[in-house]
Backbone atoms as SQL, in Angstrom:
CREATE TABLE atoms (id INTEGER PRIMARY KEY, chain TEXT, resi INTEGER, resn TEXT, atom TEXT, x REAL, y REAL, z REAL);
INSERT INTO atoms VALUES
  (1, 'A', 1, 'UNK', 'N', 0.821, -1.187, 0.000),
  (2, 'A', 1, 'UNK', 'CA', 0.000, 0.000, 0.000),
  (3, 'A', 1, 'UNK', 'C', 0.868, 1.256, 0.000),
  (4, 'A', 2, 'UNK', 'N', 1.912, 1.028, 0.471),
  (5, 'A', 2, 'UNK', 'CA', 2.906, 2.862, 0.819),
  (6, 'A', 2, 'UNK', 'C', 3.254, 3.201, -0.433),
  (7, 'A', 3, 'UNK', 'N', 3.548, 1.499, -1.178),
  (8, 'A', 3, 'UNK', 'CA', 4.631, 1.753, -3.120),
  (9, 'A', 3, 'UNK', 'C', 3.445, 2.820, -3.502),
  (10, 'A', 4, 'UNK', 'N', 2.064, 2.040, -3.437),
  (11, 'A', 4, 'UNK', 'CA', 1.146, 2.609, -4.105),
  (12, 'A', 4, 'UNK', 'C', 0.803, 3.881, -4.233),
  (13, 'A', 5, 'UNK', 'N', 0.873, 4.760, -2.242),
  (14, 'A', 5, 'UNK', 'CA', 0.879, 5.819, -2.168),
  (15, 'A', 5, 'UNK', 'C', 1.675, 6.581, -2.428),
  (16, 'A', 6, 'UNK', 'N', 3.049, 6.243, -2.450),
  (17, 'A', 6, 'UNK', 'CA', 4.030, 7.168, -2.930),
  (18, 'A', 6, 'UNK', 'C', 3.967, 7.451, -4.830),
  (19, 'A', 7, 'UNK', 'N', 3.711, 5.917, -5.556),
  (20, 'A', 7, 'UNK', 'CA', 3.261, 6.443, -6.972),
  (21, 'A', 7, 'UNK', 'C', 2.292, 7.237, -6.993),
  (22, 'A', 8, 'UNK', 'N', 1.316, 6.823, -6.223),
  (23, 'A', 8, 'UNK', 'CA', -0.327, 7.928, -6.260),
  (24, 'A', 8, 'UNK', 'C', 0.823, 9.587, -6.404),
  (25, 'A', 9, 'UNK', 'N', 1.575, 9.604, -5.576),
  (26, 'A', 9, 'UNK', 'CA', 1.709, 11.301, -5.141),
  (27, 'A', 9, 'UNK', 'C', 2.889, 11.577, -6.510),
  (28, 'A', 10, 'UNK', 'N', 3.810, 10.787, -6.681),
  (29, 'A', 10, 'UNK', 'CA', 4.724, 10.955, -7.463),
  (30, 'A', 10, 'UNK', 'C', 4.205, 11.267, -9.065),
  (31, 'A', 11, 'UNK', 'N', 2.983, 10.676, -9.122),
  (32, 'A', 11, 'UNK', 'CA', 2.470, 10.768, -10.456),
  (33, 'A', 11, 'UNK', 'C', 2.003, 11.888, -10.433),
  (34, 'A', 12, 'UNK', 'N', 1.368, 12.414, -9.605),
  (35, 'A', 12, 'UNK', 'CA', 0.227, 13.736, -9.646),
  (36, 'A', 12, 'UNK', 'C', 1.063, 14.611, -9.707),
  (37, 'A', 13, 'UNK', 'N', 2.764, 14.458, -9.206),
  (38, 'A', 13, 'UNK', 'CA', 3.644, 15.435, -8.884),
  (39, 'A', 13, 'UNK', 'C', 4.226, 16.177, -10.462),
  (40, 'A', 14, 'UNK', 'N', 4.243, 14.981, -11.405),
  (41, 'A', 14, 'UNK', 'CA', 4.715, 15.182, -12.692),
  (42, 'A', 14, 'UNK', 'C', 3.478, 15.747, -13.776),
  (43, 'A', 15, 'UNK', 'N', 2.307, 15.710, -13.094),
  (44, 'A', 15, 'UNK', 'CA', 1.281, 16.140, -14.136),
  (45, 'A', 15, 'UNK', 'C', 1.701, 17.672, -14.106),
  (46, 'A', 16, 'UNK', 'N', 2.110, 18.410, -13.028),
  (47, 'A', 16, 'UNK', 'CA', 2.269, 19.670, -13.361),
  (48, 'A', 16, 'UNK', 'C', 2.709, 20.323, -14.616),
  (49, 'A', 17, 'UNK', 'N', 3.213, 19.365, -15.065),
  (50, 'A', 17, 'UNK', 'CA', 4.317, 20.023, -16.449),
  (51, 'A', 17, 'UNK', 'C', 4.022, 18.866, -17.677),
  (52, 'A', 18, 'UNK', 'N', 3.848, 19.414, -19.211),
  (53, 'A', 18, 'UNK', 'CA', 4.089, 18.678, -20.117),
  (54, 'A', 18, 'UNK', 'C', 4.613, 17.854, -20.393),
  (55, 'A', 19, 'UNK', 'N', 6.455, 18.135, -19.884),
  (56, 'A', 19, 'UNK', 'CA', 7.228, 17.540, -20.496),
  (57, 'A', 19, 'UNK', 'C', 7.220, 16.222, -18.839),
  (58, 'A', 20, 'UNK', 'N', 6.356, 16.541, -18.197),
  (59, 'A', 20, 'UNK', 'CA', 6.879, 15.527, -16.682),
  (60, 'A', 20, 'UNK', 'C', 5.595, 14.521, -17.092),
  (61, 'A', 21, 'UNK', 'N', 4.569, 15.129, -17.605),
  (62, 'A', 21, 'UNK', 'CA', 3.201, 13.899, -18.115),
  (63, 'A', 21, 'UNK', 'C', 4.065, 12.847, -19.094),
  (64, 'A', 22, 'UNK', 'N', 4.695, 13.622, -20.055),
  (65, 'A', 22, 'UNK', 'CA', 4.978, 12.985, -21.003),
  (66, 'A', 22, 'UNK', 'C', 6.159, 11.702, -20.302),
  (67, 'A', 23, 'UNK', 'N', 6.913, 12.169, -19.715),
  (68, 'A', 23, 'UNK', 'CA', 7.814, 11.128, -18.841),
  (69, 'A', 23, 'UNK', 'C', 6.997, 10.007, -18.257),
  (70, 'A', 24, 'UNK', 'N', 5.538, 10.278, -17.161),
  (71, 'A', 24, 'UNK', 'CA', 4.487, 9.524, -16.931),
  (72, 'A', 24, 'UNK', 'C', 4.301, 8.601, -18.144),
  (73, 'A', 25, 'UNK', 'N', 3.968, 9.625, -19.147),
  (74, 'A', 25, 'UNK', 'CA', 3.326, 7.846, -19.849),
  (75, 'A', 25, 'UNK', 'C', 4.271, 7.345, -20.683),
  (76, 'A', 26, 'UNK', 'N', 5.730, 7.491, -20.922),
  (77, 'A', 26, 'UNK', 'CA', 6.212, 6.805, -21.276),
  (78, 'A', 26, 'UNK', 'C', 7.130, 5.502, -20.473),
  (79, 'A', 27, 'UNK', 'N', 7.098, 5.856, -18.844),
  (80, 'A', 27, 'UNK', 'CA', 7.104, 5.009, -18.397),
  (81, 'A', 27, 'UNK', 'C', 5.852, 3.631, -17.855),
  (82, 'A', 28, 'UNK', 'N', 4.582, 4.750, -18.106),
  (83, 'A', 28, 'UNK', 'CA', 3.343, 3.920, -18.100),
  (84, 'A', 28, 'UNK', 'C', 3.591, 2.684, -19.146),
  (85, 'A', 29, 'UNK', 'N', 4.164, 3.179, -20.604),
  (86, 'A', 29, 'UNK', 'CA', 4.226, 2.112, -21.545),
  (87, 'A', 29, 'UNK', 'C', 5.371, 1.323, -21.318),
  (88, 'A', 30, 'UNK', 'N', 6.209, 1.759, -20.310),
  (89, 'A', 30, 'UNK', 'CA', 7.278, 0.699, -20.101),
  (90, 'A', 30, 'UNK', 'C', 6.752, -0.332, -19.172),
  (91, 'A', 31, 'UNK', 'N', 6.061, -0.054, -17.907),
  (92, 'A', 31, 'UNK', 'CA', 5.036, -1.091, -17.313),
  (93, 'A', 31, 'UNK', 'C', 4.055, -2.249, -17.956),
  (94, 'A', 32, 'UNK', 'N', 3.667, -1.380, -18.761),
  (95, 'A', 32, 'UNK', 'CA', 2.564, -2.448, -19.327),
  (96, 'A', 32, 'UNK', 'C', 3.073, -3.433, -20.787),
  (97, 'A', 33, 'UNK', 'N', 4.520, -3.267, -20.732),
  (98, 'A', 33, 'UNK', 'CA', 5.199, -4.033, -21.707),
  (99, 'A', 33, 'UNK', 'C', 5.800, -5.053, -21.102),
  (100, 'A', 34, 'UNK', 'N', 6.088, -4.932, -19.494),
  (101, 'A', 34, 'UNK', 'CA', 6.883, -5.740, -18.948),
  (102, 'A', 34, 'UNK', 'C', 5.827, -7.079, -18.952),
  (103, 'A', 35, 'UNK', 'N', 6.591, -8.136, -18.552),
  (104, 'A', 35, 'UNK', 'CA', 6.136, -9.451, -18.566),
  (105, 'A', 35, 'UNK', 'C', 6.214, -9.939, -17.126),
  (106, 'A', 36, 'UNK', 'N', 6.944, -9.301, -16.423),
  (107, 'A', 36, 'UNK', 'CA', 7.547, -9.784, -15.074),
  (108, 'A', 36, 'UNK', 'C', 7.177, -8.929, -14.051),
  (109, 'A', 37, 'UNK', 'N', 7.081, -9.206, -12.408),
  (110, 'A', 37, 'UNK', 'CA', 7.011, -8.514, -11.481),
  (111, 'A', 37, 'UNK', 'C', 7.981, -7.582, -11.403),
  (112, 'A', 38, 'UNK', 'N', 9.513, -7.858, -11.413),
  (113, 'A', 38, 'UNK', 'CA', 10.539, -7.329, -11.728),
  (114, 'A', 38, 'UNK', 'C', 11.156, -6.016, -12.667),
  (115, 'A', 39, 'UNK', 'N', 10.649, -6.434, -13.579),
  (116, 'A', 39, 'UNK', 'CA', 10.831, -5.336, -14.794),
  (117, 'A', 39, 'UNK', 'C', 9.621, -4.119, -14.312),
  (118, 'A', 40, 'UNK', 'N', 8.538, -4.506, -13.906),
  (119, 'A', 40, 'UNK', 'CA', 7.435, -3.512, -13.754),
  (120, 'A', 40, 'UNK', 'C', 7.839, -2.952, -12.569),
  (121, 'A', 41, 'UNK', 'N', 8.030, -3.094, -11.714),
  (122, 'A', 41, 'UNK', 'CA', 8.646, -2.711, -10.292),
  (123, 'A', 41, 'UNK', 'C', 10.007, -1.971, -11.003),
  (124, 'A', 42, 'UNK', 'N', 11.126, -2.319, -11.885),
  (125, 'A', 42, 'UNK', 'CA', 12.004, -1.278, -11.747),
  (126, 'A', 42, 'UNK', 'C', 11.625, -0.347, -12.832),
  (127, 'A', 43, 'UNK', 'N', 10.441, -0.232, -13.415),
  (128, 'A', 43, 'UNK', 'CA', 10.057, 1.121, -14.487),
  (129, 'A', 43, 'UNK', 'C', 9.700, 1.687, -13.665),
  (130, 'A', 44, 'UNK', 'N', 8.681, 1.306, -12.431),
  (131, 'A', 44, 'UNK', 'CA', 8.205, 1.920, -11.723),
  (132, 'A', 44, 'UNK', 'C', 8.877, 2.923, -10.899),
  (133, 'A', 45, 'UNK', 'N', 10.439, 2.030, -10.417),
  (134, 'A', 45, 'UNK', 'CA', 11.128, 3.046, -9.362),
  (135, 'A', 45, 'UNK', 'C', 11.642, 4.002, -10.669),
  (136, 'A', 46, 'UNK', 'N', 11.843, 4.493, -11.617),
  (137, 'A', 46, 'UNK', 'CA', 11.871, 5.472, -12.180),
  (138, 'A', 46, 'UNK', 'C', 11.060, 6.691, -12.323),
  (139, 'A', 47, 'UNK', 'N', 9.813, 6.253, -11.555),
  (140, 'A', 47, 'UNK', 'CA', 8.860, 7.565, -11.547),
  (141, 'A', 47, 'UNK', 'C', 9.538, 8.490, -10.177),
  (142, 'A', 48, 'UNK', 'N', 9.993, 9.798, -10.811),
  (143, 'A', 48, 'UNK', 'CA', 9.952, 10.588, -10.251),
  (144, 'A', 48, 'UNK', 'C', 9.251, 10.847, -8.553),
  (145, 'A', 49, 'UNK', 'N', 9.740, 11.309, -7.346),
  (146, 'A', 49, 'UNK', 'CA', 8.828, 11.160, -6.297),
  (147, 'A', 49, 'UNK', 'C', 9.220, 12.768, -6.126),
  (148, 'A', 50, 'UNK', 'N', 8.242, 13.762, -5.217),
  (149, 'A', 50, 'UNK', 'CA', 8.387, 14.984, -5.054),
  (150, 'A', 50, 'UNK', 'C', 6.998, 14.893, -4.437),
  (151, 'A', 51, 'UNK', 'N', 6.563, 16.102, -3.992),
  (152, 'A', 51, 'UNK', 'CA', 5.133, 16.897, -3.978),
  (153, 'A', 51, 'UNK', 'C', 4.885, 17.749, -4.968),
  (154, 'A', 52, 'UNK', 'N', 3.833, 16.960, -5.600),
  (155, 'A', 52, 'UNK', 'CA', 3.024, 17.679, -6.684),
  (156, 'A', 52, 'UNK', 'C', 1.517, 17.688, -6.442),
  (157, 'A', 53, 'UNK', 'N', 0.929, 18.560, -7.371),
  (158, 'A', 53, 'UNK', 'CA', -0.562, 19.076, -7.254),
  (159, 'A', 53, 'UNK', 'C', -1.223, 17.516, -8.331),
  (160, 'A', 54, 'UNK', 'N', -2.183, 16.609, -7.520),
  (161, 'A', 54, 'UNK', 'CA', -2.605, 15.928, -8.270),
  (162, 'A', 54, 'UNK', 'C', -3.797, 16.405, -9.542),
  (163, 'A', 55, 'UNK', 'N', -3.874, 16.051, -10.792),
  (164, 'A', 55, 'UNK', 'CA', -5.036, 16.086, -11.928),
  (165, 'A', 55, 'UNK', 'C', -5.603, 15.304, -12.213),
  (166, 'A', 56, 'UNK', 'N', -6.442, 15.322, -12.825),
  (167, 'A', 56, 'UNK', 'CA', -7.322, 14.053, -13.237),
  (168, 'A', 56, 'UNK', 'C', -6.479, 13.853, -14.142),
  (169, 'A', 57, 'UNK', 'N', -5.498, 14.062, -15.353),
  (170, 'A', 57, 'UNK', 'CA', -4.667, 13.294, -16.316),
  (171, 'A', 57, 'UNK', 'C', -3.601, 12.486, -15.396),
  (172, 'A', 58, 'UNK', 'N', -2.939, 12.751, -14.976),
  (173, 'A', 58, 'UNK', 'CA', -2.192, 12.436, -13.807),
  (174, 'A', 58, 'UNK', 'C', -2.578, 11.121, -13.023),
  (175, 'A', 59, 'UNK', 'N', -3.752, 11.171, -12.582),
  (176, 'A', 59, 'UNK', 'CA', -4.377, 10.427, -11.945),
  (177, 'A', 59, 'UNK', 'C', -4.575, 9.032, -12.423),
  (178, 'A', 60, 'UNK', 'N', -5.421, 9.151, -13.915),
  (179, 'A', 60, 'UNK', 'CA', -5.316, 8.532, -14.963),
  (180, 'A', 60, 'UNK', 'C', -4.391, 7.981, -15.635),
  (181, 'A', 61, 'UNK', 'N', -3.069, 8.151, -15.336),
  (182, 'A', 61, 'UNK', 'CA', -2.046, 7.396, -15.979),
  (183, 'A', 61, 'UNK', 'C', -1.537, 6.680, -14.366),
  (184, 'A', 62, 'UNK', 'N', -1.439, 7.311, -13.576),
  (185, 'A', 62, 'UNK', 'CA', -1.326, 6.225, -12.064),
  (186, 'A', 62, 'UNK', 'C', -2.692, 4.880, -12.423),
  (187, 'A', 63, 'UNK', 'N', -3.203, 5.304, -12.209),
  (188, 'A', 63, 'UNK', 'CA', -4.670, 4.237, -12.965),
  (189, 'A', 63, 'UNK', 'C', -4.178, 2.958, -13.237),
  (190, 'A', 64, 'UNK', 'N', -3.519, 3.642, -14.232),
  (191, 'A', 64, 'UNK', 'CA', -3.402, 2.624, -15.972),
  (192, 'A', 64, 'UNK', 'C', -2.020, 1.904, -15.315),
  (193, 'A', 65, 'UNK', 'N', -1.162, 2.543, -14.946),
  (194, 'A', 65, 'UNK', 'CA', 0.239, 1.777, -14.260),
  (195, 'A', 65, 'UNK', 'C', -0.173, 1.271, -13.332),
  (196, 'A', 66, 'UNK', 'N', -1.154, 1.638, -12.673),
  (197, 'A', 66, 'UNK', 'CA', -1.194, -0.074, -11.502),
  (198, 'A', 66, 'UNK', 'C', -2.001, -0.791, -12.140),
  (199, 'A', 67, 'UNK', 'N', -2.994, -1.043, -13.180),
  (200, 'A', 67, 'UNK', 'CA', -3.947, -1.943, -13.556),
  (201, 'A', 67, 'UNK', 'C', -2.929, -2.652, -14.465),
  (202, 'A', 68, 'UNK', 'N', -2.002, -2.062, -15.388),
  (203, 'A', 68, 'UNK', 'CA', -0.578, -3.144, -15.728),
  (204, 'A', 68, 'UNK', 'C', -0.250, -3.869, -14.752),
  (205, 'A', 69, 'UNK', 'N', 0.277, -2.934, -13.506),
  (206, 'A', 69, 'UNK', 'CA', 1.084, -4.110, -12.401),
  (207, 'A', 69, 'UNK', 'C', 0.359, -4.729, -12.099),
  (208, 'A', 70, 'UNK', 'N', -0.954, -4.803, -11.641),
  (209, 'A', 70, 'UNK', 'CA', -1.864, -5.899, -11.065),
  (210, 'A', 70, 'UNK', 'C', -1.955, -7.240, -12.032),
  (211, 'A', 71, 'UNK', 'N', -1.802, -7.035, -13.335),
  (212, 'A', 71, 'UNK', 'CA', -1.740, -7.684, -14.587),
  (213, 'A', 71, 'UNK', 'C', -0.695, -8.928, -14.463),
  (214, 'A', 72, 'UNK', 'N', 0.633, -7.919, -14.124),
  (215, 'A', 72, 'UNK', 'CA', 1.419, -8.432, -14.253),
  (216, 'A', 72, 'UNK', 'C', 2.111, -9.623, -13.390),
  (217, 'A', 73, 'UNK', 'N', 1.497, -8.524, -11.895),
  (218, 'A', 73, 'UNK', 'CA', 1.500, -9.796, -10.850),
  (219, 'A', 73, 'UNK', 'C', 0.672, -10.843, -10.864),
  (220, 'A', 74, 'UNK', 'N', -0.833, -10.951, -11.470),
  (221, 'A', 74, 'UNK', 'CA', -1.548, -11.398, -11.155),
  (222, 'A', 74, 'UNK', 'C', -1.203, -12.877, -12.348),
  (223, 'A', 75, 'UNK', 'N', -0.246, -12.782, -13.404),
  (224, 'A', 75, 'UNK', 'CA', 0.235, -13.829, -13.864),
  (225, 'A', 75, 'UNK', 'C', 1.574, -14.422, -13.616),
  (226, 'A', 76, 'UNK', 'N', 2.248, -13.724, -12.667),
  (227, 'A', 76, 'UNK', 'CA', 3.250, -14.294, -12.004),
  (228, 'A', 76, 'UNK', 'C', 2.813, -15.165, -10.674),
  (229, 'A', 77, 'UNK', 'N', 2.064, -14.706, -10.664),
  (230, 'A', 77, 'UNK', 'CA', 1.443, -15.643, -9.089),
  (231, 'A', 77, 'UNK', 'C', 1.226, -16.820, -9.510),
  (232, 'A', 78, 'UNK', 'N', 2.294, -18.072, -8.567),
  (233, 'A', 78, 'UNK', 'CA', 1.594, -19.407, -8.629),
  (234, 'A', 78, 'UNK', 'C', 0.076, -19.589, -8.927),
  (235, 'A', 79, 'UNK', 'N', -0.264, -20.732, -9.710),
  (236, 'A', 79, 'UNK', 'CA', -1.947, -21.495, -9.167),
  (237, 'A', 79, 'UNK', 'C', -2.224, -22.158, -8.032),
  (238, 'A', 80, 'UNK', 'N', -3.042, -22.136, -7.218),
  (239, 'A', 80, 'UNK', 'CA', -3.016, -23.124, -6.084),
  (240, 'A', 80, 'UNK', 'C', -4.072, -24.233, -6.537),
  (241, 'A', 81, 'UNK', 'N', -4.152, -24.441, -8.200),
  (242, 'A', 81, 'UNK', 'CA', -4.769, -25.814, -8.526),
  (243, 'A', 81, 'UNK', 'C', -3.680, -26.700, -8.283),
  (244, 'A', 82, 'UNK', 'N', -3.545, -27.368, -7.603),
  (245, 'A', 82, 'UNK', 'CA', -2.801, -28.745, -7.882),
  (246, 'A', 82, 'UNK', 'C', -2.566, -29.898, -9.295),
  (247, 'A', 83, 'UNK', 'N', -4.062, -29.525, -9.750),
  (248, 'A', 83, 'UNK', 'CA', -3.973, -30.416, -11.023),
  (249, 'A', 83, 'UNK', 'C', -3.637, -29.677, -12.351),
  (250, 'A', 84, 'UNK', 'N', -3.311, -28.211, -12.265),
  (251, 'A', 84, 'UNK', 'CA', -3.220, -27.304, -13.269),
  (252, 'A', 84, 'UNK', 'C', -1.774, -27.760, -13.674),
  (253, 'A', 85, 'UNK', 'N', -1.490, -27.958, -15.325),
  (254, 'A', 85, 'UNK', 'CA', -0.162, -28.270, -15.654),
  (255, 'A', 85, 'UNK', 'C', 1.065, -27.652, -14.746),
  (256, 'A', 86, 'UNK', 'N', 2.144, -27.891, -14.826),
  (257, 'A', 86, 'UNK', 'CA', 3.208, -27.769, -14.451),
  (258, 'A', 86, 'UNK', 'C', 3.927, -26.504, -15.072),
  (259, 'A', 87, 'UNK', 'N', 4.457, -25.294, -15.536),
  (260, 'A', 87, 'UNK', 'CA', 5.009, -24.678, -16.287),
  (261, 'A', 87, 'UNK', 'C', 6.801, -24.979, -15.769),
  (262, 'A', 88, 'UNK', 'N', 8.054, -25.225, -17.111),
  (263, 'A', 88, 'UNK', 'CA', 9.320, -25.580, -16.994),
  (264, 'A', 88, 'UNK', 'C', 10.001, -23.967, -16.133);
């Protein structure tokens, strides 16, 4: 919950400025490319942290970067079927 809150604030922090949104979503598209818990977690520590004024654009790309990570974790997570194939 804190990763979360500190992206919540770090994102809203970069909406202030064009060129800091634009940094937002190009690391947004580096998240949602990753395949791994790993890779998404270190695009992530690249977001900028500060105090900034949150926006609804802003907001909206925090959004979209955790609904990737949830993605991403949510297919890295073991099955707890027992009978579900094996992956090598």
């Amino acid at each position: 919950m804190l990763r979360l809150y500190v992206i919540c604030v770090a994102l809203a922090a970069l909406a202030c400025a064009d060129s800091e949104v634009e940094k937002l979503e190009k690391i947004r598209a580096e998240v949602c490319e990753c395949k791994t818990a790993t890779c998404a977690e270190a695009a992530l520590d690249r977001v900028p942290k500060g105090n900034v004024e949150s926006t609804p654009r802003a907001q909206r790309i925090a959004r979209e970067m955790l609904d990737c990570l949830a993605e991403v974790y949510k297919h890295d997570r073991p099955t707890q079927d027992p009978d579900a194939p094996q992956e090598p």
